[in-house]
SELOLUM-132925 format. One line per field, with one value per residue (C-alpha): x, y, z; residue in one letter; residue number from 0. Coordinates in steps of 0.5 Angstrom, whole numbers. Example, Ala and Ser with C-alpha at 12.3 -4.5 7.8 and 13.67 -1.06 7.14 Angstrom:
% SELOLUM-132925
x: 25 | 27
y: -9 | -2
z: 16 | 14
aa: A | S
i: 0 | 1
END
This chain:
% SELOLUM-132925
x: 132 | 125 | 121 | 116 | 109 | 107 | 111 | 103 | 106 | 114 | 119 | 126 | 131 | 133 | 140 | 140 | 137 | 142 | 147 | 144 | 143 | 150 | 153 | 148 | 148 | 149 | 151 | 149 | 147 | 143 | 140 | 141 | 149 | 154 | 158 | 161 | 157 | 151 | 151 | 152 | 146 | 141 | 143 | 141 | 135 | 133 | 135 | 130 | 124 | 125 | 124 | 118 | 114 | 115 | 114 | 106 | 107 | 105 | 107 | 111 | 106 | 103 | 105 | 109 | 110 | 114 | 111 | 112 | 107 | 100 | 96 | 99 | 99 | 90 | 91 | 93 | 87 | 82 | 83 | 84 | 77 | 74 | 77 | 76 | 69 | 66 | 67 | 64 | 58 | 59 | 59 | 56 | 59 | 65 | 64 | 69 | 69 | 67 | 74 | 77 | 84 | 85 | 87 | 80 | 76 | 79 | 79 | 70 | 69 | 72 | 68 | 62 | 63 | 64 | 56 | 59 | 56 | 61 | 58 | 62 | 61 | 61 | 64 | 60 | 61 | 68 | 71 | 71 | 67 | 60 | 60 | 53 | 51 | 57 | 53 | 47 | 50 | 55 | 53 | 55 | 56 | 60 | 67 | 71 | 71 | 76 | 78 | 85 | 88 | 89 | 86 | 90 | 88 | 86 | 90 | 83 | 85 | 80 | 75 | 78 | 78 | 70 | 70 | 74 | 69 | 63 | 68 | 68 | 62 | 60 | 66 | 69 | 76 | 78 | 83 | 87 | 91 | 96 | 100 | 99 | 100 | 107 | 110 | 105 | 100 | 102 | 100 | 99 | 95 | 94 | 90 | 87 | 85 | 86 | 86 | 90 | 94 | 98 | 104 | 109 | 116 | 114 | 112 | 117 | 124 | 125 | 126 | 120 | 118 | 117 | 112 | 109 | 103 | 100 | 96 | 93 | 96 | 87 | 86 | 83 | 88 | 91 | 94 | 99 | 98 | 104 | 107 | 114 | 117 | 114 | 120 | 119 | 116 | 110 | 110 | 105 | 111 | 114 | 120 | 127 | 127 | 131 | 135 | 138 | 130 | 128 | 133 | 132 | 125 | 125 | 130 | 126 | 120 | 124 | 126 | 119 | 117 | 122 | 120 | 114 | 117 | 122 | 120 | 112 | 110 | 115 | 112 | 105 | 108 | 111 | 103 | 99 | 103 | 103 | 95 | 94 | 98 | 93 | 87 | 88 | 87 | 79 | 75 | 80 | 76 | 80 | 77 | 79 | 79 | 85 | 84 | 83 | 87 | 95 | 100 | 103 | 97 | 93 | 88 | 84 | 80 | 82 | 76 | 76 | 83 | 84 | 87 | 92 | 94 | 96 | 99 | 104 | 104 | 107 | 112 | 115 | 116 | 119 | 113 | 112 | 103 | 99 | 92 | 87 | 81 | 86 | 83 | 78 | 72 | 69 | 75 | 75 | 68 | 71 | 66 | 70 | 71 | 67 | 61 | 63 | 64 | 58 | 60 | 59 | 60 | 64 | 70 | 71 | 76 | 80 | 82 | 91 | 93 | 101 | 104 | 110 | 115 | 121 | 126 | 121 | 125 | 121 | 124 | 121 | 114 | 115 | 117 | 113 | 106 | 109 | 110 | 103 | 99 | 103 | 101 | 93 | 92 | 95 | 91 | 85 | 87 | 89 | 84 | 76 | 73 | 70 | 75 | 73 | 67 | 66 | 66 | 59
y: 326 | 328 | 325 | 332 | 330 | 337 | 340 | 344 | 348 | 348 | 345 | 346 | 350 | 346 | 346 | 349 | 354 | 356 | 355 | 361 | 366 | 366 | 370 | 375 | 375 | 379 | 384 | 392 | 392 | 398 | 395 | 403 | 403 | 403 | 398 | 392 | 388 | 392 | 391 | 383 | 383 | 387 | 382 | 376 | 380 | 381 | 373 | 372 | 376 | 372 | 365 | 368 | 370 | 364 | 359 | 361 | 364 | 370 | 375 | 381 | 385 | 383 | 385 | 381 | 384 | 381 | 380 | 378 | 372 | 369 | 373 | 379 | 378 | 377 | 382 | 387 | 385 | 385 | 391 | 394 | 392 | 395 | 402 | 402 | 399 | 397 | 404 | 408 | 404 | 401 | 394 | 390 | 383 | 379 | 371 | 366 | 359 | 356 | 352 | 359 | 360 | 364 | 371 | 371 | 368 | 374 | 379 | 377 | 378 | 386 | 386 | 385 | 389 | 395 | 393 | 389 | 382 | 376 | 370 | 364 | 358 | 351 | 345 | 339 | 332 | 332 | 337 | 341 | 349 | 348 | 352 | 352 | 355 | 360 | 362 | 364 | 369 | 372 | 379 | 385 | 387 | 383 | 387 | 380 | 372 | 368 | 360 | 357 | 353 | 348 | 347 | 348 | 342 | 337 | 339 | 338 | 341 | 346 | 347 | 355 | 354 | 354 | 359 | 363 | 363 | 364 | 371 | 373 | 372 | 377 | 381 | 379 | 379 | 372 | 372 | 365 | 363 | 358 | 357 | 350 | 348 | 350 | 344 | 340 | 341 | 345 | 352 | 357 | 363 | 364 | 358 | 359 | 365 | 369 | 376 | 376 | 370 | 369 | 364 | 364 | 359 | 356 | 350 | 349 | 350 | 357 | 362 | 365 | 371 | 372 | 371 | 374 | 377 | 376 | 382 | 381 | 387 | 388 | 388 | 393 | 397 | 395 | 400 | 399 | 398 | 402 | 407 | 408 | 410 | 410 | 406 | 401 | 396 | 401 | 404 | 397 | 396 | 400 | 396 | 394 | 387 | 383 | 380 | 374 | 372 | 374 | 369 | 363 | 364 | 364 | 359 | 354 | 356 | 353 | 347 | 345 | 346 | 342 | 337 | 336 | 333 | 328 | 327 | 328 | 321 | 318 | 323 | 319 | 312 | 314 | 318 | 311 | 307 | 310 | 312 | 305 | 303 | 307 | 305 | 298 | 300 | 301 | 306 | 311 | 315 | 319 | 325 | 327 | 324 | 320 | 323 | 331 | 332 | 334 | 328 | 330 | 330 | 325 | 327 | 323 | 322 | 317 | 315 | 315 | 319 | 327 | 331 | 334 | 328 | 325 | 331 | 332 | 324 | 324 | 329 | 326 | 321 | 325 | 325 | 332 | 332 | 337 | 338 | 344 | 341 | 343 | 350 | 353 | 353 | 359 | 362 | 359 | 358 | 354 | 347 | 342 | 335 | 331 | 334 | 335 | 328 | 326 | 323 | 324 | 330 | 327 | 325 | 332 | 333 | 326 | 329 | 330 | 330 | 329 | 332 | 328 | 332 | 329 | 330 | 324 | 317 | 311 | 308 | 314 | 313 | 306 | 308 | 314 | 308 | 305 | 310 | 312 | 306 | 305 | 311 | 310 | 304 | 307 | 313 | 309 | 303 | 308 | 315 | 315 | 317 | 321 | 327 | 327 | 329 | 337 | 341 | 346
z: 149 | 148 | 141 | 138 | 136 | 137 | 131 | 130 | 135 | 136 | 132 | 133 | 129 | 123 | 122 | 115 | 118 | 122 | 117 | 113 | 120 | 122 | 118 | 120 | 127 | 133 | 127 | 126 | 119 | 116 | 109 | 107 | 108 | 102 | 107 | 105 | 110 | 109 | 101 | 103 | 108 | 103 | 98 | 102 | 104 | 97 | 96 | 101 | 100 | 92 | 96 | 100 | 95 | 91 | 97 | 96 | 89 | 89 | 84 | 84 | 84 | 90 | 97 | 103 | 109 | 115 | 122 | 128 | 127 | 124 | 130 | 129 | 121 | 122 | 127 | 122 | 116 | 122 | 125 | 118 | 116 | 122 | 121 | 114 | 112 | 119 | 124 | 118 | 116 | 109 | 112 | 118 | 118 | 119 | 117 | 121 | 123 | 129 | 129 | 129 | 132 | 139 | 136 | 132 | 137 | 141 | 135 | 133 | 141 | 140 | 133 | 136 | 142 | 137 | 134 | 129 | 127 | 127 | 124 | 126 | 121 | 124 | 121 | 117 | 120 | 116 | 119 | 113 | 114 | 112 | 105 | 104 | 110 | 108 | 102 | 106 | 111 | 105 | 101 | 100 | 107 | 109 | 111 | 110 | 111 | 115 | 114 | 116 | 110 | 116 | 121 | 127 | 131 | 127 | 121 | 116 | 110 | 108 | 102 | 101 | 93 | 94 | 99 | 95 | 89 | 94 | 96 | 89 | 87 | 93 | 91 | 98 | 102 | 104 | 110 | 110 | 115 | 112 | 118 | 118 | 111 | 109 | 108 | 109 | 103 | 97 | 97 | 92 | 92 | 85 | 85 | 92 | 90 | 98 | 99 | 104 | 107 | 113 | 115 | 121 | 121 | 128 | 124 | 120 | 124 | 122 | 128 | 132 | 132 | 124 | 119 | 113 | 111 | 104 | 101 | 94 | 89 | 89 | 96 | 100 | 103 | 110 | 115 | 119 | 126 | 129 | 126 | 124 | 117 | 111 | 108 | 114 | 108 | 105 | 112 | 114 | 120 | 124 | 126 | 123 | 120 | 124 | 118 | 121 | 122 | 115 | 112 | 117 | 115 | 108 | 108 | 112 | 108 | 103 | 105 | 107 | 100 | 98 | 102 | 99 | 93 | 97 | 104 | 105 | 104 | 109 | 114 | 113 | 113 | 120 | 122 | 119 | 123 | 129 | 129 | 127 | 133 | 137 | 134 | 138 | 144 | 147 | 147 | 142 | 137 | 131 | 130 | 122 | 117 | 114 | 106 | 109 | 114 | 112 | 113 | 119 | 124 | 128 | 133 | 138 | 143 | 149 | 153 | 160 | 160 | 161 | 156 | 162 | 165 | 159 | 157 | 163 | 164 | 156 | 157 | 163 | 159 | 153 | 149 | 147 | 145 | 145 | 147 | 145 | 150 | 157 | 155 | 159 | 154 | 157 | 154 | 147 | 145 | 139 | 136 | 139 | 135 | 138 | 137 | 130 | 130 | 134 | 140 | 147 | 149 | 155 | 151 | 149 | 155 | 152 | 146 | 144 | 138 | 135 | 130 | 127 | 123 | 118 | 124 | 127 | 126 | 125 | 132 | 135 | 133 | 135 | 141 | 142 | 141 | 146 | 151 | 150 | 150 | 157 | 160 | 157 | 160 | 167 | 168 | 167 | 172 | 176 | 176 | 175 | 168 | 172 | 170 | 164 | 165 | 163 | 169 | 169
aa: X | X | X | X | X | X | X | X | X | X | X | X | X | X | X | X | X | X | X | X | X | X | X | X | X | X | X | X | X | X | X | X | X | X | X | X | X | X | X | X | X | X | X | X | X | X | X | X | X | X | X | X | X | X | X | X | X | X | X | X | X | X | X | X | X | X | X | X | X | X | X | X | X | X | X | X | X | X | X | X | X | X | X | X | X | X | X | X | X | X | X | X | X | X | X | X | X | X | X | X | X | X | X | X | X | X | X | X | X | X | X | X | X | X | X | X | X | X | X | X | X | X | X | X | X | X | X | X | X | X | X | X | X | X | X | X | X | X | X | X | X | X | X | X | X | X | X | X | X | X | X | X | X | X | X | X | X | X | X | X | X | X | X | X | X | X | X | X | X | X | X | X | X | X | X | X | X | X | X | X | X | X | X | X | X | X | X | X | X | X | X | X | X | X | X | X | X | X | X | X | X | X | X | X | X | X | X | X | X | X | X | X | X | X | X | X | X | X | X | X | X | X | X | X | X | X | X | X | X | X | X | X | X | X | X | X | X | X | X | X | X | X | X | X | X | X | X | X | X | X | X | X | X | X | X | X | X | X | X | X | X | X | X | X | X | X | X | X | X | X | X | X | X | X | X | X | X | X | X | X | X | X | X | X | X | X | X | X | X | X | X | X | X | X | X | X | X | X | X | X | X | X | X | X | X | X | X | X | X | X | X | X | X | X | X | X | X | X | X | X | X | X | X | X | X | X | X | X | X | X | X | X | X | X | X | X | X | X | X | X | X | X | X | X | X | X | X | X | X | X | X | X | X | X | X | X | X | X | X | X | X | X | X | X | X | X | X | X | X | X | X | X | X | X | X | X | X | X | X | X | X | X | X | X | X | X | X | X | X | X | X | X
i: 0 | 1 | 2 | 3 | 4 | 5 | 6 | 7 | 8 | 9 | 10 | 11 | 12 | 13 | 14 | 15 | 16 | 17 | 18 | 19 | 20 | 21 | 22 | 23 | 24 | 25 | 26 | 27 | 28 | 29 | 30 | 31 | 32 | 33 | 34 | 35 | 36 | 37 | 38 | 39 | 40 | 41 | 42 | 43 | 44 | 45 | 46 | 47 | 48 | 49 | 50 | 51 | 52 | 53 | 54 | 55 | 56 | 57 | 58 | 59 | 60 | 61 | 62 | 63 | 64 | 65 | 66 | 67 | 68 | 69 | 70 | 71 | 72 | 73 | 74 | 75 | 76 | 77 | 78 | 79 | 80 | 81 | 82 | 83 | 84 | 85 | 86 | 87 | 88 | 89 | 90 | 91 | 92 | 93 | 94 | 95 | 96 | 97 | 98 | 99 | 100 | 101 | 102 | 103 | 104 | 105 | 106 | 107 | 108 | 109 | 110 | 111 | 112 | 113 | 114 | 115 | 116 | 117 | 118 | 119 | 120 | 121 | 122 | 123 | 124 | 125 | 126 | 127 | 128 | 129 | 130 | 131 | 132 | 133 | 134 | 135 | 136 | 137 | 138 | 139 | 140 | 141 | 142 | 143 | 144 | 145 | 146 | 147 | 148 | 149 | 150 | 151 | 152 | 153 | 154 | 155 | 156 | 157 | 158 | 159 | 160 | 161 | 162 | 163 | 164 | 165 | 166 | 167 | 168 | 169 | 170 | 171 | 172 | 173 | 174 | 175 | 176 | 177 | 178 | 179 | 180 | 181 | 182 | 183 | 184 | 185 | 186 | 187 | 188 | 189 | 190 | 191 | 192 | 193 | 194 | 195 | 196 | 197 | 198 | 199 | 200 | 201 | 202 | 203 | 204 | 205 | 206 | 207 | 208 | 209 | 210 | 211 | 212 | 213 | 214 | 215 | 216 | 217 | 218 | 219 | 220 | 221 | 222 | 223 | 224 | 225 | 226 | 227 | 228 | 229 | 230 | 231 | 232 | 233 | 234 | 235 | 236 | 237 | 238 | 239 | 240 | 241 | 242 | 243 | 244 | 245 | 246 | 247 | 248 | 249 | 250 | 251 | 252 | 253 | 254 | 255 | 256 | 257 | 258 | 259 | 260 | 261 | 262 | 263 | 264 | 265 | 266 | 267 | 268 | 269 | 270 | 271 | 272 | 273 | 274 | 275 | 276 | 277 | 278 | 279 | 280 | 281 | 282 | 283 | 284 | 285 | 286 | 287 | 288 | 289 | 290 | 291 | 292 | 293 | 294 | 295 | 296 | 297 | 298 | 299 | 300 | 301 | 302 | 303 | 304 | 305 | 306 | 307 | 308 | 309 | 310 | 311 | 312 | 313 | 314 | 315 | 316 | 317 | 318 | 319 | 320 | 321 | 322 | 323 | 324 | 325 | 326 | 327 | 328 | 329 | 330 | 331 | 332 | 333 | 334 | 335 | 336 | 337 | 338 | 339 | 340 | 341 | 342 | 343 | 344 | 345 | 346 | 347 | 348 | 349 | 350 | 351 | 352 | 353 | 354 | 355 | 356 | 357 | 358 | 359 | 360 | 361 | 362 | 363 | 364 | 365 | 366 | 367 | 368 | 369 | 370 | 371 | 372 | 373 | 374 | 375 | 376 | 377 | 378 | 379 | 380 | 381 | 382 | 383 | 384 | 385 | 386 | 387 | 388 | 389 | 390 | 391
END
């Protein structure tokens, strides 16, 4: 039996969750249908969708659509932007964060190869985007600014009502991915303020392959990136809903919002306690402050010990890590912590961070501190530093 500590990434489908899939399953439902089924399903639908708005607390007259991820959901605000403000000449800028995810570090580089200006903002020491600077580069022809509620890899909790004072001042979208925050912080976009927000259920035992797009009932008009019938969800997305899915999401999201009011302080315990474990060992940096991040994250570097082998020799253990510093960074030209942090730029192939989750049990982190530290001291007994140096 594996013991997860990558719940950032991946986390199983909570029972629950299944419990209110099942009667869903495998059927051929048409919400359209005067059918009993049909009926049933559209009224465990509509339960649904109700549960989703009111996870981030939105209100009705704003929007939410159903997608098959946050990558998709950003894909959609992005390429909207371009099309309509970008393509024609009423903007010539785009602002996102140095610590951006895969998706709009792939969406800037397609930007600027269309002659748009992308500004990536960099970090301050704290891990927190740097406002200020924000500030500077913010004007009337910026078409939109992009910042993760959470960092996905350190789990920094971002200053996005800030950000979104700076935005409206400049009377500017923000895009806020909030993916890595349901169930771990509160969130609300009545009080954040965004103009978009995505989340997806892979964080929080929901099934893969659904998330939610966030559109603000003032925002700038999105459009679809397929397209299908216009009674497909305003005609934004093309597919047929999945209802099963939809239900699982809207029920996991709602037990990760209950959890914050019951479990979320057993889950830091369990993560002080494991980083503090950690921290004994030599030459073991931790690369986020403990009051900003979220209370599921620890995130790390391990002098001396390559992020991949420690990943591979965790697994084989079974313990599930994860580790962004194993991407090619030709590839991903995002900040890294450790310059963030200030520290030697050899480290920056050394840094593994874990993600509990309230699956986690209290004998599994204590085993999971000994597993690693067992295997940190191995590898530096038995393989060079030398691996840890970054290739040119």
């Amino acid at each position: 039996m594996s013991i997860l500590l990558n719940g950032n990434i991946i986390t199983p489908i909570n029972n629950s969750v299944k419990e209110a899939m099942e009667p869903f399953e495998g059927k051929a439902l048409n919400l359209k249908s005067l059918g009993k089924e049909n009926q049933k399903a559209l009224k465990a639908y509509k339960e649904a969708i109700d549960k989703i708005y009111r996870t981030i607390e939105a209100k009705d007259e704003d929007s939410i659509i159903l997608t098959s991820s946050a990558s998709e959901a950003a894909s959609q605000v992005f390429m909207s932007m371009y099309l309509q403000y970008i393509l024609t000449g009423r903007k010539n800028s785009v602002i996102i964060s140095a610590r951006a995810s895969i998706a709009e570090i792939k969406l800037a580089r397609f930007l600027e190869s269309q002659g748009c200006r992308v500004y990536r903002i960099p970090a301050t020491i704290d891990g927190t985007l740097d406002v200020e600077l924000l500030k500077e580069y913010l004007n009337s022809k910026t078409a939109l600014v992009s910042v993760p509620l959470v960092d996905e890899e350190s789990g920094v909790i971002q200053p996005i009502e800030e950000i979104s004072a700076a935005c409206a001042l400049q009377g500017v979208p923000l895009f806020c991915d909030a993916s890595g925050a349901i169930g771990k912080i509160p969130v609300s976009v009545a009080r954040d303020e965004v103009t978009f927000m995505s989340f997806d259920g892979s964080a929080i035992g929901a099934p893969k392959d659904i998330a939610a797009l966030y559109i603000r009932k003032d925002a700038p008009e999105i459009m679809p990136l397929v397209f299908g019938c216009d009674s497909e969800q305003g005609g934004l997305r093309a597919e047929i809903k999945d209802i099963a899915k939809v239900i699982g999401f809207a029920k996991a999201l709602e037990s990760a919002i209950d959890a914050l009011d019951f479990d979320i302080d057993d889950l830091r315990d369990l993560r002080d306690d494991l980083e503090t474990e950690l921290l004994k060992m030599d030459n073991v940096y931790s690369l986020a402050p403990w009051a900003l991040r979220t209370p599921d994250r620890i995130i790390m570097a391990f002098g001396g010990v390559h992020a991949s082998m420690l990943l591979e020799r965790l697994a084989q253990k079974g313990v599930e890590a994860y580790s962004f510093a194993t991407f090619d960074n030709r590839n991903f030209e995002r900040q890294s912590l450790i310059d963030i942090a200030n520290l030697d730029s050899g480290l920056k192939h050394t840094v593994v961070g874990f993600s509990l989750s309230l699956s986690n049990t209290k004998e599994e982190i204590e085993e999971a501190a000994k597993i690693i530290k067992e295997t940190v001291s191995e590898i530096r007994e038995n393989f060079s530093s030398d691996l840890c140096k970054e290739s040119k």
